[in-house]
PDBQT receptor file of N, H, CA, C and O in Angstrom, charges set to zero:
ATOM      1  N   UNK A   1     105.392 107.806 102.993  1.00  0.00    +0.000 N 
ATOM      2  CA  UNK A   1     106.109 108.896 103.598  1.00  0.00    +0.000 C 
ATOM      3  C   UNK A   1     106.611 108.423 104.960  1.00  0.00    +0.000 C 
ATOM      4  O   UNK A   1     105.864 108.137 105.896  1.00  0.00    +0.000 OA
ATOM      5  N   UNK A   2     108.005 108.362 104.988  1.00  0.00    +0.000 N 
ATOM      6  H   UNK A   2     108.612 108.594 104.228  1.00  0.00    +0.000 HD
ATOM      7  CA  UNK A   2     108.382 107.912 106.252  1.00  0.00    +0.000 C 
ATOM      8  C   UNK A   2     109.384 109.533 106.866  1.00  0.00    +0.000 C 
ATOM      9  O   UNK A   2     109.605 109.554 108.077  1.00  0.00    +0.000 OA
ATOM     10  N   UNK A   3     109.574 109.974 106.562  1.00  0.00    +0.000 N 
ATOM     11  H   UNK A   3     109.394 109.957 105.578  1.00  0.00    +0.000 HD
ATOM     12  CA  UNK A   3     110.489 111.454 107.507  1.00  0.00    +0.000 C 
ATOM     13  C   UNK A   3     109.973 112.660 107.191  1.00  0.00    +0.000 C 
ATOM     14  O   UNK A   3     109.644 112.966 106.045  1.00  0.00    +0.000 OA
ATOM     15  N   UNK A   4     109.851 113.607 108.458  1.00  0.00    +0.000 N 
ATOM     16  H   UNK A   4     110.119 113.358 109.389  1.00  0.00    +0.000 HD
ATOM     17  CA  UNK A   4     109.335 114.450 108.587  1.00  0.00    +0.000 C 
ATOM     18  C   UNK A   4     109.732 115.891 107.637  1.00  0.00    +0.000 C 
ATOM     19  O   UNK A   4     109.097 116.709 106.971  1.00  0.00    +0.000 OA
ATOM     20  N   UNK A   5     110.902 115.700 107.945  1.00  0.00    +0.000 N 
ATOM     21  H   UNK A   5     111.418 115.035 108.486  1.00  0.00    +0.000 HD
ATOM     22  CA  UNK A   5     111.309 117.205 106.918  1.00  0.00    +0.000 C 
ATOM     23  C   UNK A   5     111.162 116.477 104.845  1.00  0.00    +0.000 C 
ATOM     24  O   UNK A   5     111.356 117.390 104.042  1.00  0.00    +0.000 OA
ATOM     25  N   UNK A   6     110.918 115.314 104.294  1.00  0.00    +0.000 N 
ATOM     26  H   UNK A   6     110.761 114.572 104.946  1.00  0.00    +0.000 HD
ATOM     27  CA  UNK A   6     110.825 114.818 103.559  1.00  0.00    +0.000 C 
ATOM     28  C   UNK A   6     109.047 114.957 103.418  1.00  0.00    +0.000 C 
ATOM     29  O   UNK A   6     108.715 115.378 102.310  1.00  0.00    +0.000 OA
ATOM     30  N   UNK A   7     107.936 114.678 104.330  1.00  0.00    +0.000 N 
ATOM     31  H   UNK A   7     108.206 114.336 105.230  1.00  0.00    +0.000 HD
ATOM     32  CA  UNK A   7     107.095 115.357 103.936  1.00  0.00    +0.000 C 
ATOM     33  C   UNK A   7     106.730 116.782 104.193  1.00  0.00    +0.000 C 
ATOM     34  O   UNK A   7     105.747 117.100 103.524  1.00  0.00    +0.000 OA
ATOM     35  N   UNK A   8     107.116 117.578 104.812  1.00  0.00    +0.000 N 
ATOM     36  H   UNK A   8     107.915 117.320 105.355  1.00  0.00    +0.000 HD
ATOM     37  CA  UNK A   8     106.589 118.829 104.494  1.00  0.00    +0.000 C 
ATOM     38  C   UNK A   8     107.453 119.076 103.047  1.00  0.00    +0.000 C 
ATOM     39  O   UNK A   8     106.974 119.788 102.165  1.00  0.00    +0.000 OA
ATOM     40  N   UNK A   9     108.333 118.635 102.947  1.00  0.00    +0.000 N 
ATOM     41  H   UNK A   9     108.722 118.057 103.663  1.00  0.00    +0.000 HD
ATOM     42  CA  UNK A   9     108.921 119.575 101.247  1.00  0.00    +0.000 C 
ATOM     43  C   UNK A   9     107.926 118.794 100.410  1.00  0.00    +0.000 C 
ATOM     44  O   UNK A   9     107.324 119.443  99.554  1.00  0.00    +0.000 OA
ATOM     45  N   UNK A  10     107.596 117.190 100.553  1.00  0.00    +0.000 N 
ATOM     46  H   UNK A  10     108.085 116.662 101.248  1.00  0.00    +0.000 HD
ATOM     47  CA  UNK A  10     106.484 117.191  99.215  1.00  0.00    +0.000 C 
ATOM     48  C   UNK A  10     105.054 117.589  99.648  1.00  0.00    +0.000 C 
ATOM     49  O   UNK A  10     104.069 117.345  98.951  1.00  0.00    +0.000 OA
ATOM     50  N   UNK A  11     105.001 118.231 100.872  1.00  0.00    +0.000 N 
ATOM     51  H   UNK A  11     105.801 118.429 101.439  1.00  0.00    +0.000 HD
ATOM     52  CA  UNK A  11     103.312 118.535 100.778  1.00  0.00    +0.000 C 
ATOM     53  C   UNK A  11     103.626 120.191 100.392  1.00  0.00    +0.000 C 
ATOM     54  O   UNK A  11     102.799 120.983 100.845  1.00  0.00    +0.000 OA
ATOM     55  N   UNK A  12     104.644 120.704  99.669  1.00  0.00    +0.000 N 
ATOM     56  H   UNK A  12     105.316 120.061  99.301  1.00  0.00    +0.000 HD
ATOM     57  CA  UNK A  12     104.828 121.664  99.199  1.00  0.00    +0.000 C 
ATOM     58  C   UNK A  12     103.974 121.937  97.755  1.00  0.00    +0.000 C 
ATOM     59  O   UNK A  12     103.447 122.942  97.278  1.00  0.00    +0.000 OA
ATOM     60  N   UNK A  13     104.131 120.260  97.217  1.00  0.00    +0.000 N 
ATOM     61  H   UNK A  13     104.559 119.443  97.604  1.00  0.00    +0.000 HD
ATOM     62  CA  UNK A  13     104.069 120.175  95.959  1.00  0.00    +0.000 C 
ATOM     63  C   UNK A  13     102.224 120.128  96.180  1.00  0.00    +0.000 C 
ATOM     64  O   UNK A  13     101.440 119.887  95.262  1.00  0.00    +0.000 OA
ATOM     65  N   UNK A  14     101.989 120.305  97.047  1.00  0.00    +0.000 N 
ATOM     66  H   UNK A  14     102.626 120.500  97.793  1.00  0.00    +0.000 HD
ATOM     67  CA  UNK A  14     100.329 120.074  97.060  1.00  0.00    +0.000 C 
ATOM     68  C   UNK A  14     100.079 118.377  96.326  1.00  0.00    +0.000 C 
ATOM     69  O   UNK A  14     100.283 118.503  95.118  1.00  0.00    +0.000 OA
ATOM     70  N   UNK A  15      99.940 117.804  96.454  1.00  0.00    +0.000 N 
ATOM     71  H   UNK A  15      99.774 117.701  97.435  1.00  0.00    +0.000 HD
ATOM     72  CA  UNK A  15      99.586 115.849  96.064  1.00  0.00    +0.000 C 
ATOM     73  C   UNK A  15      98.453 115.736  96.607  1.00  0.00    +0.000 C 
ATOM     74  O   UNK A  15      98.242 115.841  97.815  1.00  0.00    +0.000 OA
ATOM     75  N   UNK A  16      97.422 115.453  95.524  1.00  0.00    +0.000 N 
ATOM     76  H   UNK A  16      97.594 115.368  94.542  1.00  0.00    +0.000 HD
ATOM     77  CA  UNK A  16      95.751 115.043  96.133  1.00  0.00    +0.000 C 
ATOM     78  C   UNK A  16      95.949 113.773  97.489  1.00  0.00    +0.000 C 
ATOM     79  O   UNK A  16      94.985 113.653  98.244  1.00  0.00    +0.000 OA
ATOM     80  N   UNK A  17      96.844 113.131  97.667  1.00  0.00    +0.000 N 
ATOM     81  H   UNK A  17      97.627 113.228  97.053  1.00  0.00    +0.000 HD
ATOM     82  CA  UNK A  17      97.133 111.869  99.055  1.00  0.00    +0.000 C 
ATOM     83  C   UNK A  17      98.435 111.901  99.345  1.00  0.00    +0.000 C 
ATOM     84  O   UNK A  17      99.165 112.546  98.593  1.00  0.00    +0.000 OA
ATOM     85  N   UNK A  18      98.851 111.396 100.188  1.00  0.00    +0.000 N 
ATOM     86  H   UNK A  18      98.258 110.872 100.799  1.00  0.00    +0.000 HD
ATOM     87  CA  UNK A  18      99.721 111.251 100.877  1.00  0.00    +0.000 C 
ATOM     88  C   UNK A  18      99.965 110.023 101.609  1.00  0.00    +0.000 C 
ATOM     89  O   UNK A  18      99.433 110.210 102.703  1.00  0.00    +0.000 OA
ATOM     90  N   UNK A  19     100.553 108.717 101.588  1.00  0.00    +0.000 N 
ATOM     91  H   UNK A  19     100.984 108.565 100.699  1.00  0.00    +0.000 HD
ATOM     92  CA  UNK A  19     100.385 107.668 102.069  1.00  0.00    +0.000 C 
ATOM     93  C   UNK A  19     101.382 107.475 103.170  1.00  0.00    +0.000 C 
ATOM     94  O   UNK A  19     102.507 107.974 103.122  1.00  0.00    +0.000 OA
ATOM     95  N   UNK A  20     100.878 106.626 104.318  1.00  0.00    +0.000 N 
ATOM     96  H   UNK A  20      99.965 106.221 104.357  1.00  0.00    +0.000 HD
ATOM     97  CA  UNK A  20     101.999 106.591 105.344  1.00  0.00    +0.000 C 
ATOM     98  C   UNK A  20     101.293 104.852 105.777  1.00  0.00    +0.000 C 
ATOM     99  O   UNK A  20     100.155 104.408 105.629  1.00  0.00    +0.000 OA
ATOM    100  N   UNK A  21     102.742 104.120 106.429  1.00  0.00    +0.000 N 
ATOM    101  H   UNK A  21     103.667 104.481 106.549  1.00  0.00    +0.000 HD
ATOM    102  CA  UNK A  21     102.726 102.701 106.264  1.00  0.00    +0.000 C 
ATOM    103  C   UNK A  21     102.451 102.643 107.696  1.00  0.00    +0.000 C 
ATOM    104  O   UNK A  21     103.252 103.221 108.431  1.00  0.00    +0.000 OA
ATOM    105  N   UNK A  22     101.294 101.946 108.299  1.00  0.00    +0.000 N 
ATOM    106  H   UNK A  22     100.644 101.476 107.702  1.00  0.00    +0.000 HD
ATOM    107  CA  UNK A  22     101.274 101.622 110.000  1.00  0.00    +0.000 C 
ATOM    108  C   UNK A  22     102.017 100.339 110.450  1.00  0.00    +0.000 C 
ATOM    109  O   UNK A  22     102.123 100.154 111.663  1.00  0.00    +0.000 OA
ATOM    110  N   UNK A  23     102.613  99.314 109.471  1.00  0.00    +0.000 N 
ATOM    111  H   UNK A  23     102.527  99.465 108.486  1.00  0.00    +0.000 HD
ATOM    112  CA  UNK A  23     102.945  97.953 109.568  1.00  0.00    +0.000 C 
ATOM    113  C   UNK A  23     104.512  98.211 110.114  1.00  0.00    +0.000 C 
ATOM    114  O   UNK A  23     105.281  99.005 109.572  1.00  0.00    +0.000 OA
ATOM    115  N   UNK A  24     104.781  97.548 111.065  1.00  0.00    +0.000 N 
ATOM    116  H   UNK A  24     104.156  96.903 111.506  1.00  0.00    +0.000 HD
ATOM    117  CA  UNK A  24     106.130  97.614 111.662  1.00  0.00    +0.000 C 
ATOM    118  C   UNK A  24     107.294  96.879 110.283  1.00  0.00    +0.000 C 
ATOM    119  O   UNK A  24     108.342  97.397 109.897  1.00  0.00    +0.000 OA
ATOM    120  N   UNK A  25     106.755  95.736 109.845  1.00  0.00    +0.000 N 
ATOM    121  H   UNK A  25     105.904  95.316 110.158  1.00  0.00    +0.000 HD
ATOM    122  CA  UNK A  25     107.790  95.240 109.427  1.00  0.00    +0.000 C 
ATOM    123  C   UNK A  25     107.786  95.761 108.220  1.00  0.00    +0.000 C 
ATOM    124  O   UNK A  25     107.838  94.801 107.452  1.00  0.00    +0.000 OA
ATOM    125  N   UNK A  26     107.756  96.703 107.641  1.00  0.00    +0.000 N 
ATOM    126  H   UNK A  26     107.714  97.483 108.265  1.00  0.00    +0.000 HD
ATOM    127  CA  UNK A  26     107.965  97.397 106.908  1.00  0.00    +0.000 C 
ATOM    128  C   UNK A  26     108.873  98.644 106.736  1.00  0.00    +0.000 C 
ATOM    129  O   UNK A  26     108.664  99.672 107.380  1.00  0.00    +0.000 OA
ATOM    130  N   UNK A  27     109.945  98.509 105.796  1.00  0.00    +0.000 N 
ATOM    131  H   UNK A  27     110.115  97.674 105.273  1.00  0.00    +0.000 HD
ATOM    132  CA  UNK A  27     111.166  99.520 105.950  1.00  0.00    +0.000 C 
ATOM    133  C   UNK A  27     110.324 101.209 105.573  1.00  0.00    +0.000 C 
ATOM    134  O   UNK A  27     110.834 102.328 105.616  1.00  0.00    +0.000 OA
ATOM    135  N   UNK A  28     109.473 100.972 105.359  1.00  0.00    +0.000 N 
ATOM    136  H   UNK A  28     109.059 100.062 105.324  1.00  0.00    +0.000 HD
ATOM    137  CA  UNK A  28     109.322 102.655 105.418  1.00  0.00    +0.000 C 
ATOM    138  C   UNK A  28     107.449 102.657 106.638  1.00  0.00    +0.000 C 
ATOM    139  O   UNK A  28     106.308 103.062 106.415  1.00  0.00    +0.000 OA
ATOM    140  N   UNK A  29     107.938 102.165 107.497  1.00  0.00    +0.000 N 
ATOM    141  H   UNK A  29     108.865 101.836 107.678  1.00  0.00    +0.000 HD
ATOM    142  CA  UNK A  29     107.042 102.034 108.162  1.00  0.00    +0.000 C 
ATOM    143  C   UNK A  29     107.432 103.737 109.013  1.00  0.00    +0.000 C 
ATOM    144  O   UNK A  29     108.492 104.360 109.076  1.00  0.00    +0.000 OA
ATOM    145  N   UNK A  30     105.894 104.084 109.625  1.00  0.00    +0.000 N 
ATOM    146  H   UNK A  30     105.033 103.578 109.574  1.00  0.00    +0.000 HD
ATOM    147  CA  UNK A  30     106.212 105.403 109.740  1.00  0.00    +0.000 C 
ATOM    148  C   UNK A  30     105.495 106.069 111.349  1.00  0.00    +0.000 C 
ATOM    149  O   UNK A  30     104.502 106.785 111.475  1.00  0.00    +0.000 OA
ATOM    150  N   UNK A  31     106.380 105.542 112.382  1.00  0.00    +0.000 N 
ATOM    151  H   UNK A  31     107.186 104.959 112.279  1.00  0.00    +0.000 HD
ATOM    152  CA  UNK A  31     106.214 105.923 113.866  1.00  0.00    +0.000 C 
ATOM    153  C   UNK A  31     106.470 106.629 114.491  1.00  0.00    +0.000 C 
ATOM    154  O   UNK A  31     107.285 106.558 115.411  1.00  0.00    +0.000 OA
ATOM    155  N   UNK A  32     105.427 108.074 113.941  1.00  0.00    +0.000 N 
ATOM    156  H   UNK A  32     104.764 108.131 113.194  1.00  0.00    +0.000 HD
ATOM    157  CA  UNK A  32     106.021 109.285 114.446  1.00  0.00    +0.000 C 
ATOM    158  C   UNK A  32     104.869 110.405 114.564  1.00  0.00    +0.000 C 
ATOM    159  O   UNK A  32     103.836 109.754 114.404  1.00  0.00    +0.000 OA
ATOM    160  N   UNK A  33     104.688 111.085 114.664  1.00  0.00    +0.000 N 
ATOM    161  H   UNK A  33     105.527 111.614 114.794  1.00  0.00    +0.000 HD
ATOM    162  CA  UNK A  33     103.648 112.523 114.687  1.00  0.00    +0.000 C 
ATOM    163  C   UNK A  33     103.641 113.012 112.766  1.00  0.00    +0.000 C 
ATOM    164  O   UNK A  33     104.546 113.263 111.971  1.00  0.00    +0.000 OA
ATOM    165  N   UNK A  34     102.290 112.967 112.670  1.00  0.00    +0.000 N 
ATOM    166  H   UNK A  34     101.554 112.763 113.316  1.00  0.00    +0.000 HD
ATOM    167  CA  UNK A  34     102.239 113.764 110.853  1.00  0.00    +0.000 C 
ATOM    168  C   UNK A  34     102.394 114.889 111.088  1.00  0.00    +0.000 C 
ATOM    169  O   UNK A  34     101.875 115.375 112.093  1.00  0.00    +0.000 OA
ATOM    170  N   UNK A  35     103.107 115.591 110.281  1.00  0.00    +0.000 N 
ATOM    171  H   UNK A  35     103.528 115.195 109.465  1.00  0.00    +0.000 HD
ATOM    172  CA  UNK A  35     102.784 117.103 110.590  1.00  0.00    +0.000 C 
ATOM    173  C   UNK A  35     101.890 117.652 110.173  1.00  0.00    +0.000 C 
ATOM    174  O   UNK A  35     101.039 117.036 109.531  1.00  0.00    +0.000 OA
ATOM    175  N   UNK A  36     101.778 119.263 110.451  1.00  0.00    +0.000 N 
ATOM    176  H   UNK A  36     102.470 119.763 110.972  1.00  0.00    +0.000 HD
ATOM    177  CA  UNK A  36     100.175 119.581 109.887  1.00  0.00    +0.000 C 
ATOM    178  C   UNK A  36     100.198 120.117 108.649  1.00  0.00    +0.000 C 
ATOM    179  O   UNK A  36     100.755 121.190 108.420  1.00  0.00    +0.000 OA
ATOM    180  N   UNK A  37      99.601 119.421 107.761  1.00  0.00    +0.000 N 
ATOM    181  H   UNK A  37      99.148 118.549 107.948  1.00  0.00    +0.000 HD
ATOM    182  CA  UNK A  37      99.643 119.587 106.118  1.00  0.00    +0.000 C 
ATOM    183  C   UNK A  37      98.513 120.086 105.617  1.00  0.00    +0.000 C 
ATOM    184  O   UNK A  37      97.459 119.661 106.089  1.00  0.00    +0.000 OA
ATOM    185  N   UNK A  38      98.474 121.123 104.525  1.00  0.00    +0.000 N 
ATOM    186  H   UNK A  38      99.330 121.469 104.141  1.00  0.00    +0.000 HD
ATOM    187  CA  UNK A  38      97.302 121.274 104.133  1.00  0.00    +0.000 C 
ATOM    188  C   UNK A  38      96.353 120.890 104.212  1.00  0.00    +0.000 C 
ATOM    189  O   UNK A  38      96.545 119.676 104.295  1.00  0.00    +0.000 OA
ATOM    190  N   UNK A  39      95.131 121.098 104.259  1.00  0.00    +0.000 N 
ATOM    191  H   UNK A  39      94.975 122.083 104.191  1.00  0.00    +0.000 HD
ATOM    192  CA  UNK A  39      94.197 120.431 104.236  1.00  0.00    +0.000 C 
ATOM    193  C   UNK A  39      93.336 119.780 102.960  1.00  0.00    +0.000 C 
ATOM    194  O   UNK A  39      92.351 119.042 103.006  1.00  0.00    +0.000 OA
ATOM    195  N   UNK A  40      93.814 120.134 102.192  1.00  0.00    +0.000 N 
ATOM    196  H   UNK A  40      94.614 120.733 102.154  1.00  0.00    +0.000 HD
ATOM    197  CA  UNK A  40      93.561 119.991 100.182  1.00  0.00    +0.000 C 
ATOM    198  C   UNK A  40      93.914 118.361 100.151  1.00  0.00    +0.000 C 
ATOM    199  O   UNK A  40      93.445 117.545  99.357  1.00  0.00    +0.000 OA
ATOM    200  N   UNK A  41      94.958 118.080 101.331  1.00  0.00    +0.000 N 
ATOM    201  H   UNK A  41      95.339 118.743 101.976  1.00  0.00    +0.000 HD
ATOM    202  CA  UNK A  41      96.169 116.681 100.696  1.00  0.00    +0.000 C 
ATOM    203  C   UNK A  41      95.161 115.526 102.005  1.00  0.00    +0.000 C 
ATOM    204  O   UNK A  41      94.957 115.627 103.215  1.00  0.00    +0.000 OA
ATOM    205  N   UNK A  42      94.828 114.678 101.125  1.00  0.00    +0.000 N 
ATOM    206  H   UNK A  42      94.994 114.596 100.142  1.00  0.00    +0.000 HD
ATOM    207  CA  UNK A  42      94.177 113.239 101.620  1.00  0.00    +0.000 C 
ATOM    208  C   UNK A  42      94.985 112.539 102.139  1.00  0.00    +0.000 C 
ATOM    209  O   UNK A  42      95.817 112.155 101.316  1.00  0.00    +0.000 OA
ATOM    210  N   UNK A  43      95.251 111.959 103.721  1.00  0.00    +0.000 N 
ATOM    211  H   UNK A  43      94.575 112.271 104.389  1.00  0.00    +0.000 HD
ATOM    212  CA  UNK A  43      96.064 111.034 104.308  1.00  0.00    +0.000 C 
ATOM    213  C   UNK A  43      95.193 109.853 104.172  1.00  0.00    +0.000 C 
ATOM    214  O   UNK A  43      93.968 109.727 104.159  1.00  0.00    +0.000 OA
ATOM    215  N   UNK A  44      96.390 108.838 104.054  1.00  0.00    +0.000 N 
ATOM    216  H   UNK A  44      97.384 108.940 104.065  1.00  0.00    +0.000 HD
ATOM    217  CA  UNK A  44      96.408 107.182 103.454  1.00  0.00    +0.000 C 
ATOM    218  C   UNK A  44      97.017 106.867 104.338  1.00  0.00    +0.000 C 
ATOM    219  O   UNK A  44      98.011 107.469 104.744  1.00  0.00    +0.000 OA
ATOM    220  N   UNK A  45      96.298 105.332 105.065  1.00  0.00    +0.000 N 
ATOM    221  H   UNK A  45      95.491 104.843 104.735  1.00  0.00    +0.000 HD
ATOM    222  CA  UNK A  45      96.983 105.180 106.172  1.00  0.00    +0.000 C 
ATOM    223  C   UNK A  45      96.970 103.433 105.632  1.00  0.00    +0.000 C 
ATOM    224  O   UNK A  45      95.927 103.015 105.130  1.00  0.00    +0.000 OA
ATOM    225  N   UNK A  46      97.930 102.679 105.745  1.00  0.00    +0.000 N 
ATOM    226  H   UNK A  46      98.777 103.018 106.153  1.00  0.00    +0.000 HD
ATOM    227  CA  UNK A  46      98.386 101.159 105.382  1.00  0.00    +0.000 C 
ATOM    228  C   UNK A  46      98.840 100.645 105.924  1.00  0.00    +0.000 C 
ATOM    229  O   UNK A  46     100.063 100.690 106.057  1.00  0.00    +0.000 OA
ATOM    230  N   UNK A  47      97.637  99.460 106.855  1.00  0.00    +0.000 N 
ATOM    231  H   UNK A  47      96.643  99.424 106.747  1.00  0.00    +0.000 HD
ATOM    232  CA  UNK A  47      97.870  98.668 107.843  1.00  0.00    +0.000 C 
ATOM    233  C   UNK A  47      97.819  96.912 107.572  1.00  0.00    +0.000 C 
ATOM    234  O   UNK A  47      97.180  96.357 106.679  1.00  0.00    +0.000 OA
ATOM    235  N   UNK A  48      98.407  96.459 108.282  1.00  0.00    +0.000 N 
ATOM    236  H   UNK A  48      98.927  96.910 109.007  1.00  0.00    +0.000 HD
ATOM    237  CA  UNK A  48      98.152  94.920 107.888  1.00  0.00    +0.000 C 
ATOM    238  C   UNK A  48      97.713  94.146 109.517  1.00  0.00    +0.000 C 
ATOM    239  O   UNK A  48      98.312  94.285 110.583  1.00  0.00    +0.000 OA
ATOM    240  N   UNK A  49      96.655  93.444 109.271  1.00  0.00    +0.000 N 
ATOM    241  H   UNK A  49      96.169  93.331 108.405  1.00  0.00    +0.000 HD
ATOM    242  CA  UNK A  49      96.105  93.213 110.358  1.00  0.00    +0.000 C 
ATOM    243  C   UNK A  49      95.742  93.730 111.827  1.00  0.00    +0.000 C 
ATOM    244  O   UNK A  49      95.497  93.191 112.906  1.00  0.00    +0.000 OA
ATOM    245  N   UNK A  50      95.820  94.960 111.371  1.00  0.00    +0.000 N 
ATOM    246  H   UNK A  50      96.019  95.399 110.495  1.00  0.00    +0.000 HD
ATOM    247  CA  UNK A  50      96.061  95.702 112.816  1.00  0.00    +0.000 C 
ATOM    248  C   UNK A  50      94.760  95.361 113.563  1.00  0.00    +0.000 C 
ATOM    249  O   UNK A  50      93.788  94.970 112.917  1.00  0.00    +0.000 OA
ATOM    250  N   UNK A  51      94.713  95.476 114.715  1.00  0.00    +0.000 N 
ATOM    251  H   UNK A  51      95.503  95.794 115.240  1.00  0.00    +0.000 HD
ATOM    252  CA  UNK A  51      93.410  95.322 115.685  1.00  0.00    +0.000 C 
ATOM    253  C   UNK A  51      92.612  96.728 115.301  1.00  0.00    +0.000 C 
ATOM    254  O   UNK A  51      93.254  97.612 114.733  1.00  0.00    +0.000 OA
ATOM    255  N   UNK A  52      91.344  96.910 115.584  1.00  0.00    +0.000 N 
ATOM    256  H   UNK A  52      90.823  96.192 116.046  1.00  0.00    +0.000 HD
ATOM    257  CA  UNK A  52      91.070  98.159 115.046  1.00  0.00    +0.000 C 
ATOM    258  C   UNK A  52      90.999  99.290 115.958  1.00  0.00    +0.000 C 
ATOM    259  O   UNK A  52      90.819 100.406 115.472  1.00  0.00    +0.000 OA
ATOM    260  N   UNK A  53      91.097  99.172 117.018  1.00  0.00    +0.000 N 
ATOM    261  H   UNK A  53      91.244  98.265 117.414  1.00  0.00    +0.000 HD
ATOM    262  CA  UNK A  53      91.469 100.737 117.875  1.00  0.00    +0.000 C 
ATOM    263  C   UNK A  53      93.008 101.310 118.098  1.00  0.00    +0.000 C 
ATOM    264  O   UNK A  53      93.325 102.185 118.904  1.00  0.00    +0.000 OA
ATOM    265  N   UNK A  54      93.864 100.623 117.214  1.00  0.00    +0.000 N 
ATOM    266  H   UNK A  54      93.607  99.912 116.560  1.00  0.00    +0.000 HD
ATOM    267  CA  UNK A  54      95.037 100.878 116.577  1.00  0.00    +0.000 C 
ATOM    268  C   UNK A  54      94.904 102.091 115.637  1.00  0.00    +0.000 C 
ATOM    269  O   UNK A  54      95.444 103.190 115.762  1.00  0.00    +0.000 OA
ATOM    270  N   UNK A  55      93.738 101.487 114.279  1.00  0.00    +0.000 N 
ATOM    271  H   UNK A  55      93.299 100.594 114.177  1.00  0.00    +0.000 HD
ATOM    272  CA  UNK A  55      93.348 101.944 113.377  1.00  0.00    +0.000 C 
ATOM    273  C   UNK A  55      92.549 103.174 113.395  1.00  0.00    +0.000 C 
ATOM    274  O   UNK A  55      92.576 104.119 112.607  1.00  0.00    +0.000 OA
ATOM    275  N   UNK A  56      91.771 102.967 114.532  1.00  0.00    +0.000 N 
ATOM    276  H   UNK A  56      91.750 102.199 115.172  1.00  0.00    +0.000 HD
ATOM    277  CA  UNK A  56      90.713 104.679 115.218  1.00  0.00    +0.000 C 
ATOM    278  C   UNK A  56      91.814 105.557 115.513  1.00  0.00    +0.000 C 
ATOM    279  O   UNK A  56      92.004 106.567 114.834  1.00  0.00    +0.000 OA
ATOM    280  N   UNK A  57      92.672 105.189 116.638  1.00  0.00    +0.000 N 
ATOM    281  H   UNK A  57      92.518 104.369 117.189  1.00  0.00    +0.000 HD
ATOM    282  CA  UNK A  57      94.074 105.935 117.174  1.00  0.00    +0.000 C 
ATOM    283  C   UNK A  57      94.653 106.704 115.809  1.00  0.00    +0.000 C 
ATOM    284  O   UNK A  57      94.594 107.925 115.656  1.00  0.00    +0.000 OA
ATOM    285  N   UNK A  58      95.188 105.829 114.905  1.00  0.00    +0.000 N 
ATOM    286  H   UNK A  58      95.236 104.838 115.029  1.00  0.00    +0.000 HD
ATOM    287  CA  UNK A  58      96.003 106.765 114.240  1.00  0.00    +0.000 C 
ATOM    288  C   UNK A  58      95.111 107.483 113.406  1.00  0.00    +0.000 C 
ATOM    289  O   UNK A  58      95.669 108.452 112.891  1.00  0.00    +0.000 OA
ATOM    290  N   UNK A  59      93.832 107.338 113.068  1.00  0.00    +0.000 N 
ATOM    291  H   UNK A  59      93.379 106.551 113.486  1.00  0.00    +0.000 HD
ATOM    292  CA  UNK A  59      93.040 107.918 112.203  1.00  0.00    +0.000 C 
ATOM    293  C   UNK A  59      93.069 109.414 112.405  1.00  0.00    +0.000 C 
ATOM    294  O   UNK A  59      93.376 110.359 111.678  1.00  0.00    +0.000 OA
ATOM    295  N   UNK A  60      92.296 109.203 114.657  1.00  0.00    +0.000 N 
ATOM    296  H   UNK A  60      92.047 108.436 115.248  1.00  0.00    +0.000 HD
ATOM    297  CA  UNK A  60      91.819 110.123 115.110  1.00  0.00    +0.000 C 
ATOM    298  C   UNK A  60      93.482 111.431 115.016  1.00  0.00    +0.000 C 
ATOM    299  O   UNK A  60      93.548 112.660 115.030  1.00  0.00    +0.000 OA
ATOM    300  N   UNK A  61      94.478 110.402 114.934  1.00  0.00    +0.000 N 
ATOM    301  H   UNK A  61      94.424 109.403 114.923  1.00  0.00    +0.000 HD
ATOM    302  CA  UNK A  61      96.212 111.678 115.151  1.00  0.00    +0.000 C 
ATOM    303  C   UNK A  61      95.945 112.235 113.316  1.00  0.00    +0.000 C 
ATOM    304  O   UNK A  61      96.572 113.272 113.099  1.00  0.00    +0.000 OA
ATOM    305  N   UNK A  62      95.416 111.887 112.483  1.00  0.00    +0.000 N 
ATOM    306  H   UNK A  62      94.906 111.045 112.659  1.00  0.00    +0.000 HD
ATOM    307  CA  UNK A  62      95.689 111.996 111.240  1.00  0.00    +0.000 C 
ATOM    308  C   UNK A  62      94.947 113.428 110.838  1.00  0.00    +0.000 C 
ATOM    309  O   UNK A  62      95.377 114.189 109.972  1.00  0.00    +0.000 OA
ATOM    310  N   UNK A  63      93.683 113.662 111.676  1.00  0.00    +0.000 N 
ATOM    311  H   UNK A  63      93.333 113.044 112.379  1.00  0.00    +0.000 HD
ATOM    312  CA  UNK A  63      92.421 114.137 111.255  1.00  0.00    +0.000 C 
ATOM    313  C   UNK A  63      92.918 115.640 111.612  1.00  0.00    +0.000 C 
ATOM    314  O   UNK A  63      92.164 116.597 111.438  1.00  0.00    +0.000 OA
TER     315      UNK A  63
């Protein structure tokens, strides 16, 4: 999930996860605020080598 008005219409559909890419070089890489989504829908977060208080950071914006 990389754009905002693109996930709230599929967290419409209720989806047990939701995946979002933390890796820059990646075209659907996704550097922005999640919005606030149900709470039913599991965020997936996909990093590649990141240092890990990168990884706490976006966890703690996810939660």
């Amino acid at each position: 999930m990389k754009y905002p008005d693109n996930i709230l219409e599929v967290s419409q559909l209720l989806p047990d996860y939701m995946g979002f890419i933390f890796w820059k070089k990646s075209s659907r890489f996704f550097d922005g605020e999640i919005p606030n989504l149900p709470k039913s829908i599991q965020k997936v977060g996909v990093f590649v080598n990141a240092p890990l208080d990168e990884i706490v950071s976006k966890i703690e914006n996810m939660i």
